[in-house]
N, C-alpha and C positions, 0 to 999 in steps of 0.2 A: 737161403736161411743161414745165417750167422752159428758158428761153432757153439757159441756160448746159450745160445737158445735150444740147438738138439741138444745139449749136457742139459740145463735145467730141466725140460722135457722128459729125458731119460731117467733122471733122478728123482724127478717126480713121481711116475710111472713106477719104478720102483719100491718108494719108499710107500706110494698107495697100495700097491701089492703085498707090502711085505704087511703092512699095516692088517689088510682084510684078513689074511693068515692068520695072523695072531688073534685077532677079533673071534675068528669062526671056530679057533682051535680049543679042543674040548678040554681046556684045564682049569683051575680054581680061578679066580675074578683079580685074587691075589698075585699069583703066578702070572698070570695075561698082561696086568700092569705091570710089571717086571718087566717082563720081554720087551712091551710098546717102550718102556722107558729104556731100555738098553739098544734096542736097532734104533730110535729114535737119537742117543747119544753117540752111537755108531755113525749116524747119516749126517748129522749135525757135523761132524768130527769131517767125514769126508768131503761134504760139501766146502767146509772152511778149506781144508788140502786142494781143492782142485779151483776155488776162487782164486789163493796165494799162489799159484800154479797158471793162474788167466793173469794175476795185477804182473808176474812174474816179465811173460809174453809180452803184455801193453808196454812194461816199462821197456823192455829190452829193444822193442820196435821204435819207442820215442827216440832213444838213446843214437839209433839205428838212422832216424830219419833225421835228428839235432845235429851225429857227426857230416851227414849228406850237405845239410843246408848249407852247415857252417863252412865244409868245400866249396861247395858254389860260390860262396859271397866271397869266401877268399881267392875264386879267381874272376870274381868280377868285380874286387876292388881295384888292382894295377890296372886293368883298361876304365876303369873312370876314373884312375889316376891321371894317367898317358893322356885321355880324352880334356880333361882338366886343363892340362900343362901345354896342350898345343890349344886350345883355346886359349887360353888365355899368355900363349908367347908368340 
């Protein structure tokens, strides 16, 4: 199972938990909206931090795996050079 799947899992599970809390908790209708709107803008808030924190990862592995490529083909362009030049001398 993928990192990014047990994060959304977790945060899910979370934010249902924190949710039922506030639902069940004995204070005015007004006050309960309040809270769901404030952990709501709190998990919102985090959830974006810890995506920018995964595209962060994604980019750095492309970056990771571009300078690799671009090695290889730079050492297997002089032998299809070399290969070229006695074919064809």
């Amino acid at each position: 199972m993928s990192k990014g799947k047990v994060l959304l899992g977790i945060l899910a599970g979370v934010a249902a938990g924190a949710l039922l809390g506030v639902l069940f908790a004995p204070d005015k209708g007004s006050v309960t909206r309040k809270k769901i709107s404030d952990k709501g803008e709190d998990y919102a808030e985090s959830l974006k931090q810890k995506f920018n924190e995964f595209l962060e990862s994604i980019t750095e592995k492309f970056e990771e795996v571009k300078e690799e490529v671009s090695d290889i083909s730079g050492q297997a362009k002089p032998k299809t050079e070399k290969e070229a030049k006695t074919a064809s001398g």
